[in-house]
C-alpha positions in Angstrom: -18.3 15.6 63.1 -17.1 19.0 63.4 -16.7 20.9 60.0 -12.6 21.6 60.9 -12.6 17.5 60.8 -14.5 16.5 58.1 -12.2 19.4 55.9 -8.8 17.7 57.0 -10.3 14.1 56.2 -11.5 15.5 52.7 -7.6 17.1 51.9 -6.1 13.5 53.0 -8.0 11.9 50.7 -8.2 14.1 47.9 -4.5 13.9 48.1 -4.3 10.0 48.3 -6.4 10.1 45.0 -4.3 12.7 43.0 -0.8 11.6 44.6 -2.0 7.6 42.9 -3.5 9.1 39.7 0.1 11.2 39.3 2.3 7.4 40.2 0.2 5.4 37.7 -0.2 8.1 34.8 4.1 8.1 35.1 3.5 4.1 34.9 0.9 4.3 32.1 3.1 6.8 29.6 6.2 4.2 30.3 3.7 2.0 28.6 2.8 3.8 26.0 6.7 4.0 25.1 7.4 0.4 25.0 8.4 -0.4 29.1 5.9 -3.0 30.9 7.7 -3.3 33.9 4.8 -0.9 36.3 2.3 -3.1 34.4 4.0 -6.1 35.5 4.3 -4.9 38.8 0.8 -4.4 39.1 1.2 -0.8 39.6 -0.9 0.2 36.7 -4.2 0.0 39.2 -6.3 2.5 41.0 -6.6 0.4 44.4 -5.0 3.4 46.6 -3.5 0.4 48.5 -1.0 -0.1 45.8 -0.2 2.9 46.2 0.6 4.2 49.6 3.7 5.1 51.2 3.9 5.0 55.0 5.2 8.6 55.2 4.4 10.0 52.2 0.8 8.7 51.9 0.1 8.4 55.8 2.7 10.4 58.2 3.2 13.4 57.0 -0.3 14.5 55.5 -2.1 13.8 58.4 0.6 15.6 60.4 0.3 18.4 58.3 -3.6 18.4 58.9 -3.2 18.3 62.7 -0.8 21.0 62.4 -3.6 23.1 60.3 -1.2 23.7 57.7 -3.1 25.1 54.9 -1.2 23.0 52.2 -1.8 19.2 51.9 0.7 17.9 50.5 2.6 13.6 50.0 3.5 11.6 47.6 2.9 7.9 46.5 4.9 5.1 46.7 7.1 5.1 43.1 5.6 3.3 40.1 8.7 1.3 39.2 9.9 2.7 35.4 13.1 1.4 33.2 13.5 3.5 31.0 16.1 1.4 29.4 13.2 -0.7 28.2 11.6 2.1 25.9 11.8 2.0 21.9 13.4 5.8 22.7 15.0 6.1 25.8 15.5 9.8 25.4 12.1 10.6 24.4 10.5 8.4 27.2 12.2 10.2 29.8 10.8 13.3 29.7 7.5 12.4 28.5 7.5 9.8 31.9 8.3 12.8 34.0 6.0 14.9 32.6 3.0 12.4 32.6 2.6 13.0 36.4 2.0 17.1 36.7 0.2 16.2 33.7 -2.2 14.3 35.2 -2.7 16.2 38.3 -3.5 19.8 35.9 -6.1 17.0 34.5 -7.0 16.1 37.5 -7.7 20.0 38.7 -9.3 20.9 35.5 -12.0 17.9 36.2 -12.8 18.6 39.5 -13.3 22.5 38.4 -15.4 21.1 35.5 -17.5 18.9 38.1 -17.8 21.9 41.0 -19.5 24.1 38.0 -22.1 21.4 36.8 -22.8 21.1 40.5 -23.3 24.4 40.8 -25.4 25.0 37.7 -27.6 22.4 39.1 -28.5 24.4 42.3 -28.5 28.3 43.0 -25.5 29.2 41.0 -23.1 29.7 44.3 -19.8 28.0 43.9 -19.0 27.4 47.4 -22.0 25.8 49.4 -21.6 26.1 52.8 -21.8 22.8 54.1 -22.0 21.1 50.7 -19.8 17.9 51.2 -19.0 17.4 47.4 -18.3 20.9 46.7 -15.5 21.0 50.0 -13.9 17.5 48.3 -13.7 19.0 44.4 -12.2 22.0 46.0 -9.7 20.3 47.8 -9.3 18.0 45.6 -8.2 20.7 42.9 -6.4 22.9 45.1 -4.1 19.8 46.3 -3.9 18.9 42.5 -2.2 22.3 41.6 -0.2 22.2 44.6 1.3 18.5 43.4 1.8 19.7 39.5 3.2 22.8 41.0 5.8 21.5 43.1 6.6 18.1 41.4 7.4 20.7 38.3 10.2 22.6 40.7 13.6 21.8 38.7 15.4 20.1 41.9 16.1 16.2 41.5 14.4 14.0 42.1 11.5 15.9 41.1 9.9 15.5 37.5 10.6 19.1 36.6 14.3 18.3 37.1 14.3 15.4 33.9 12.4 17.8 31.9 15.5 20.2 32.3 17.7 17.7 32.3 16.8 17.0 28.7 17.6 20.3 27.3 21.2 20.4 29.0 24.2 18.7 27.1 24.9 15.2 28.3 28.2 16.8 30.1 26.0 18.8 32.2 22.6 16.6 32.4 24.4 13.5 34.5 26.0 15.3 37.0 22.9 17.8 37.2 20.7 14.7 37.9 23.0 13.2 40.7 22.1 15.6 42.4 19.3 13.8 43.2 20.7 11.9 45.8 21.1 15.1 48.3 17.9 16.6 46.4 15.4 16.0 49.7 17.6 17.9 51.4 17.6 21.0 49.0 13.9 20.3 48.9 13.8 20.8 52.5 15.9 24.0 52.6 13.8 25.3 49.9 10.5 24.7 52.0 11.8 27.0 55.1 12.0 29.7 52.6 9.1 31.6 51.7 9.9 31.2 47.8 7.7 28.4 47.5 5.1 29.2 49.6 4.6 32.6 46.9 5.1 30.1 44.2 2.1 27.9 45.5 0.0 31.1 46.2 0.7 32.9 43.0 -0.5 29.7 40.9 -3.4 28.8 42.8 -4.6 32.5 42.8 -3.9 32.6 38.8 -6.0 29.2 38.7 -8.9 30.2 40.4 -9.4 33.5 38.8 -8.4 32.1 35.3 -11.2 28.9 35.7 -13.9 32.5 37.5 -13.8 30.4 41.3 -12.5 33.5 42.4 -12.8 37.2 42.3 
């Protein structure tokens, strides 16, 4: 297996694992606040197969490997959440939509925290040419900052857009969200730009330097 394949395999299912870690921790929080209903669904599980979305899970992240796009990026299918069922409504909103780019910052700082005991345990090099677990933590937390990152944009349906939605007056907040329903498209717009691509860049760069995987 060429080394060009075995890195695209690697992003795919690094980004499988974060995308399902970000859908159940939104399900998990919703539990926390007093809603059962991603419990009941049986949504609250770490069997990928739950998880996946055709396209988001499937289609598009293995188109963007074959492309050699150097950003893997999907999502999961939805952990179903009803807010309505909280003990506060209000508070359990944000804290739902939060819970996912939560999760994934988690999810980054473990997999820095496992590539430095790795790397303690051998010569002290971070990157190990060749070294199959180091390639998967690296992916694994480069796709986790690229999730937290771009989930956190304020466009609806994204999560960033509840969080904001929650410090606007109810006047503004509904017709803000409803956006949502023409938000892919905006999301798409804003991907031909080159806005987010510096976005992406400027936080991964600030990561790696911040955690020293980078000079």
């Amino acid at each position: 297996m060429s080394v060009d394949l075995l890195a695209k395999i690697l992003g795919i299912v690094a980004l499988v694992f974060a995308v399902m870690i970000h859908e159940v921790a939104h399900g998990w929080v919703a539990l926390r606040c007093g809603d059962p209903t991603a419990r009941d669904a049986g949504r609250l599980s770490l069997n990928p197969v739950r998880h996946i979305d055709l396209v988001g899970t499937i289609i598009l992240p293995t188109i963007l490997a074959l492309s050699g796009s150097g950003v893997m990026f999907g999502w999961a299918k939805p952990v179903p959440v009803n807010i309505g069922r909280c003990r506060n409504p209000r508070q359990a909103f944000w804290m739902t939509a939060i819970a996912g780019p939560l999760s994934n910052l988690l999810q980054a700082l473990l997999g820095t925290a496992l590539i430095w005991v790795i790397t303690l345990a051998t010569d002290g090099t971070v990157f190990l040419k060749g070294e199959i677990a180091i390639n998967f933590l690296v992916a694994y937390v480069v796709t986790n900052l690229v999730l937290m990152t771009f989930n956190l944009v304020p466009i609806p349906p994204l999560d960033g857009s509840k969080v904001v939605a929650m410090l606007l007056p109810h006047r503004l907040a509904i017709p803000y969200l409803q956006i949502g329903g023409y938000g892919f498209i905006l999301i798409f717009l804003l991907l031909r730009t080159r806005l987010v691509d510096h976005l992406l860049e400027g936080v991964l760069v600030g990561y790696m330097r911040l955690v020293g995987l980078a000079g």
